[in-house]
C-alpha positions in Angstrom: -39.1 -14.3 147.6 -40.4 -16.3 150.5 -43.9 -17.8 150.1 -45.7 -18.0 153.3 -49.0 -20.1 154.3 -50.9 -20.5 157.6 -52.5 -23.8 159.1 -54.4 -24.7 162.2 -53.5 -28.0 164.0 -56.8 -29.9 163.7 -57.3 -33.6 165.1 -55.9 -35.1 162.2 -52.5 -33.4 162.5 -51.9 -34.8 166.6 -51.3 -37.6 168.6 -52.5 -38.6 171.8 -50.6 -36.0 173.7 -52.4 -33.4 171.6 -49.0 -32.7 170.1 -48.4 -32.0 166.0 -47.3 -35.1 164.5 -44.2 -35.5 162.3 -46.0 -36.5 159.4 -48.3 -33.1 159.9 -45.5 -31.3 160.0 -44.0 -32.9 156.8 -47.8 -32.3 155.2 -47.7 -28.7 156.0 -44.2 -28.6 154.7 -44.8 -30.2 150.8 -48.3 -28.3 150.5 -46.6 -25.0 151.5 -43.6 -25.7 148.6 -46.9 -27.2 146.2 -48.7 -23.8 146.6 -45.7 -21.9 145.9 -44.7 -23.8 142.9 -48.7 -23.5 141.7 -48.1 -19.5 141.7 -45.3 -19.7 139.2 -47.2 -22.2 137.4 -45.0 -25.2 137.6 -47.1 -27.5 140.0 -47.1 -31.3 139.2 -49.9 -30.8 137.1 -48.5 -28.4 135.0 -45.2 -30.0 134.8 -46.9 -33.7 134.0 -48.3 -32.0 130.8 -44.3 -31.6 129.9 -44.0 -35.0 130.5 -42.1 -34.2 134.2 -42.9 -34.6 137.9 -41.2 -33.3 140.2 -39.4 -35.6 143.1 -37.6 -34.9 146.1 -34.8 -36.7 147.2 -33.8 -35.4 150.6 -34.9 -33.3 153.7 -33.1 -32.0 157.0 -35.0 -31.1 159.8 -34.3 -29.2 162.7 -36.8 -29.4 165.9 -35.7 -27.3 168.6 -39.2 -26.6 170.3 -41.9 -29.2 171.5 -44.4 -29.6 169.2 -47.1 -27.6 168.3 -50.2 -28.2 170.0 -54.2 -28.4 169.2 -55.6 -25.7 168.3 -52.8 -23.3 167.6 -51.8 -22.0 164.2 -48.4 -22.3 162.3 -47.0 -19.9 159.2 -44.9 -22.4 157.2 -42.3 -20.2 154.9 -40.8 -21.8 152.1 -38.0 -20.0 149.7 -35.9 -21.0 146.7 -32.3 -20.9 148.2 -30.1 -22.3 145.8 -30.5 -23.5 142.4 -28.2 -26.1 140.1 -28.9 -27.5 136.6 -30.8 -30.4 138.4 -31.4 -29.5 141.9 -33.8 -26.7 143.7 -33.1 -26.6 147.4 -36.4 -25.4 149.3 -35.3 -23.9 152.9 -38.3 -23.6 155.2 -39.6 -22.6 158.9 -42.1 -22.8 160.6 -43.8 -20.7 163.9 -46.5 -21.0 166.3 -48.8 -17.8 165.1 -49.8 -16.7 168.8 -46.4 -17.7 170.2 -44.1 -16.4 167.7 -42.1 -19.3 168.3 -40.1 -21.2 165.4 -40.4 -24.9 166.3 -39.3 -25.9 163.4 -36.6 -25.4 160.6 -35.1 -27.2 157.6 -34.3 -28.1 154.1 -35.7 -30.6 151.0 -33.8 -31.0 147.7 -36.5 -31.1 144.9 -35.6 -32.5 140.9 -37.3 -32.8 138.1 -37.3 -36.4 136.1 -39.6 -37.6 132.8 -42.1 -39.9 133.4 -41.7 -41.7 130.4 -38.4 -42.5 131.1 -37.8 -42.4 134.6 -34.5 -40.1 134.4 -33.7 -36.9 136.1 -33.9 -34.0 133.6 -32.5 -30.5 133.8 -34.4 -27.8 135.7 -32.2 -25.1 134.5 -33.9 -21.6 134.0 -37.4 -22.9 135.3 -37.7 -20.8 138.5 -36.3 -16.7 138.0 -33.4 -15.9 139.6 -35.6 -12.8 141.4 -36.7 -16.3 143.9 -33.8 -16.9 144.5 -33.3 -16.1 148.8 -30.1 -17.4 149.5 -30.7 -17.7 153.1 -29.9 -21.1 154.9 -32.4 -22.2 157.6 -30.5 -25.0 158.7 -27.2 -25.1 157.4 -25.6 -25.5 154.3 -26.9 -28.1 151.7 -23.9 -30.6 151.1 -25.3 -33.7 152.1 -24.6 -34.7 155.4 -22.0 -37.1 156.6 -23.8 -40.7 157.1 -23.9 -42.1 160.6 -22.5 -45.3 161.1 -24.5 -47.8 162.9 -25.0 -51.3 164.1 -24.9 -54.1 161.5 -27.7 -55.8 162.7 -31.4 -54.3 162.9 -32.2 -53.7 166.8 -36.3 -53.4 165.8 -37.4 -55.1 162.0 -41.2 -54.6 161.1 -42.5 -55.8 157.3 -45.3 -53.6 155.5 -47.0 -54.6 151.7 -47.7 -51.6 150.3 -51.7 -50.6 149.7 -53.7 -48.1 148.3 -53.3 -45.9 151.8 -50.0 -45.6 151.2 -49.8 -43.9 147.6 -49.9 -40.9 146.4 -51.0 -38.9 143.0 -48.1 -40.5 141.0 -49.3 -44.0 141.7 -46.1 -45.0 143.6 -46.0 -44.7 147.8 -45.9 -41.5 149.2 -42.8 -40.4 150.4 -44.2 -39.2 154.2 -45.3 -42.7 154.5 -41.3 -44.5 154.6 -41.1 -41.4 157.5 -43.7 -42.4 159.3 -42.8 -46.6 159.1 -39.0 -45.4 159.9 -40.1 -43.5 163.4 -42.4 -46.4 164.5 -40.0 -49.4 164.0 -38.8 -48.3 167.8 -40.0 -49.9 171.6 -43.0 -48.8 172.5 -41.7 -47.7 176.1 -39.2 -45.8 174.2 -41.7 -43.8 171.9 -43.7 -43.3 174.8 -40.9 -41.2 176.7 -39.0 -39.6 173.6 -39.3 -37.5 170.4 -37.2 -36.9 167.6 -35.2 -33.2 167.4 -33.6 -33.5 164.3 -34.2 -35.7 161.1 -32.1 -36.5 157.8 -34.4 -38.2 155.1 -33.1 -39.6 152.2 -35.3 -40.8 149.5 -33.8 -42.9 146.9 -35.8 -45.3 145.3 -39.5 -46.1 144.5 -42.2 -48.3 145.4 -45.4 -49.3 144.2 -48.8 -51.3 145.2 -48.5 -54.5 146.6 -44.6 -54.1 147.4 -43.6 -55.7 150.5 -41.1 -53.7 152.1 -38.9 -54.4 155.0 -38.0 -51.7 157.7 -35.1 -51.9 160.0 -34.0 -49.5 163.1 -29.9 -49.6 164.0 -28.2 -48.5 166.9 -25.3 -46.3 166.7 -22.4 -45.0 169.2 -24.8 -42.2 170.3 -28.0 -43.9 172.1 -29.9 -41.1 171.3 -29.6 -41.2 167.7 -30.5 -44.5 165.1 -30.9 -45.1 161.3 -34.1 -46.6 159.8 -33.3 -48.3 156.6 -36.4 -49.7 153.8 -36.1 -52.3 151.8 -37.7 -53.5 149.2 -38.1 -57.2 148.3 -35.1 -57.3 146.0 -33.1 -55.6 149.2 -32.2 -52.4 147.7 -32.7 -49.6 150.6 -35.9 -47.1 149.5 -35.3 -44.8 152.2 -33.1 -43.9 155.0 -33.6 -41.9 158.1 -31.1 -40.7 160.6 -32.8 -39.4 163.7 -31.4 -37.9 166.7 -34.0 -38.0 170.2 -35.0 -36.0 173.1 -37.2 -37.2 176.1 -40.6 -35.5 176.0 -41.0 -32.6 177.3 -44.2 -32.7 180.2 -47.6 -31.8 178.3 -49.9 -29.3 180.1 -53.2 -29.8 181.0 -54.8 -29.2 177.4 -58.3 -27.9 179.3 -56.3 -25.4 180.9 -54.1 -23.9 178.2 -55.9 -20.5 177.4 -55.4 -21.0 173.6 -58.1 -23.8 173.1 -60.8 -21.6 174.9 -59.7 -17.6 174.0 -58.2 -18.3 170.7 -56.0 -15.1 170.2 -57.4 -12.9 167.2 -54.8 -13.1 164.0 
């Protein structure tokens, strides 16, 4: 079945242009999938009592609209669409409530591993088959082929790793390699440009006090790059391929009718 919540962009979800921010969007995304996985009763607290947590290790998204902007509401959908021994794949949308517009679409691969021991361990038979919704939002789930890019970094920034940056497991929260990953870039080119499609891959931890190394690479299309993370030891954290779009024009927020006749729901 498809599980379905709605969220307003509020102040902390936008940037300057009054636009929803990557990292809200990603928010809105692993709450929706929490509160799903809370209804069948295998939430990360219920799963920590088994000795598990729950982990994801890669997401694809798909922006084909602008950004959502202050104050409109989104309905993020999340389903179960396929299922292995040790992976779930999540597929999800989401669209503007008054517009009806899907702005944006994707995929995350979730796992389950023991906290004792660190391991992945099998997740077989934990979600019925009756959630199952094989329906692709974005394509199929194969991993996707790795760009190749420039050998040596065109941006570097270095981050240590503080209490900001964690989350309940103790370790740093994945949203925040995303967020270090789509700053590492010119400011004039931020300014005039915004990702429309993302491939995240998460693959190994960090924890307080870590000090981590992210690097932006060209590659043959200027419009796309890979952020790599480092840790100290120079084993890659996290990697993000990102293909960009100049910004579309932002109208005059005081005029959009939204913000003063919010539209009954």
């Amino acid at each position: 079945m498809k599980y379905s919540t709605r969220y307003p962009i509020t102040a902390a979800h936008i940037n300057a242009q009054y636009r929803l921010t990557i990292d809200g969007l990603l928010t809105f995304h692993e709450n929706t999938i929490a509160r799903y996985l809370t209804s069948l009763g295998l939430a990360a607290f219920d799963m920590q009592k088994q000795d598990k947590t729950w982990v994801i290790s890669e997401i694809n998204l798909e922006l084909p609209e602008p950004p959502t902007m202050w104050s409109e509401d989104v309905e993020v959908s999340v389903w179960v669409s396929e299922m292995s021994s040790l992976r779930v794949w999540m597929d999800f949308t989401v669209r503007e409530v008054h517009t009806g517009k899907t702005t944006a679409r994707g995929n995350s691969c979730w796992s389950l591993i023991s906290m004792s021991e660190r391991k992945l361990v099998s997740c077989e038979g934990l979600i019925p088959e009756s959630e199952l919704v094989p329906e692709f939002a974005a394509g199929p789930h194969r991993k996707r082929a790795l760009m190749k890019f420039s050998e040596e970094p065109s941006e570097t920034l270095q981050h240590t790793i503080n209490l900001v940056d964690l989350d309940f497991n103790g370790h740093t929260n994945n949203r925040r390699y995303v967020q270090m990953a789509l700053v590492c870039f010119g400011q004039e080119f931020l300014a005039g440009h915004r990702p429309d499609f993302l491939n995240i891959r998460f693959i190994r931890e960090s924890r307080m006090g870590d000090t981590i190394a992210n690097e932006t690479h060209t590659t043959s299309d200027p419009a796309a790059f890979v952020g790599q993370i480092f840790n100290g030891k120079g084993e890659e954290l996290c990697r993000v391929s990102s293909h960009w779009v100049e910004k579309e024009p932002v109208p005059d927020i005081a005029e959009v009718n939204l913000v003063r006749n919010p539209a009954d729901l």
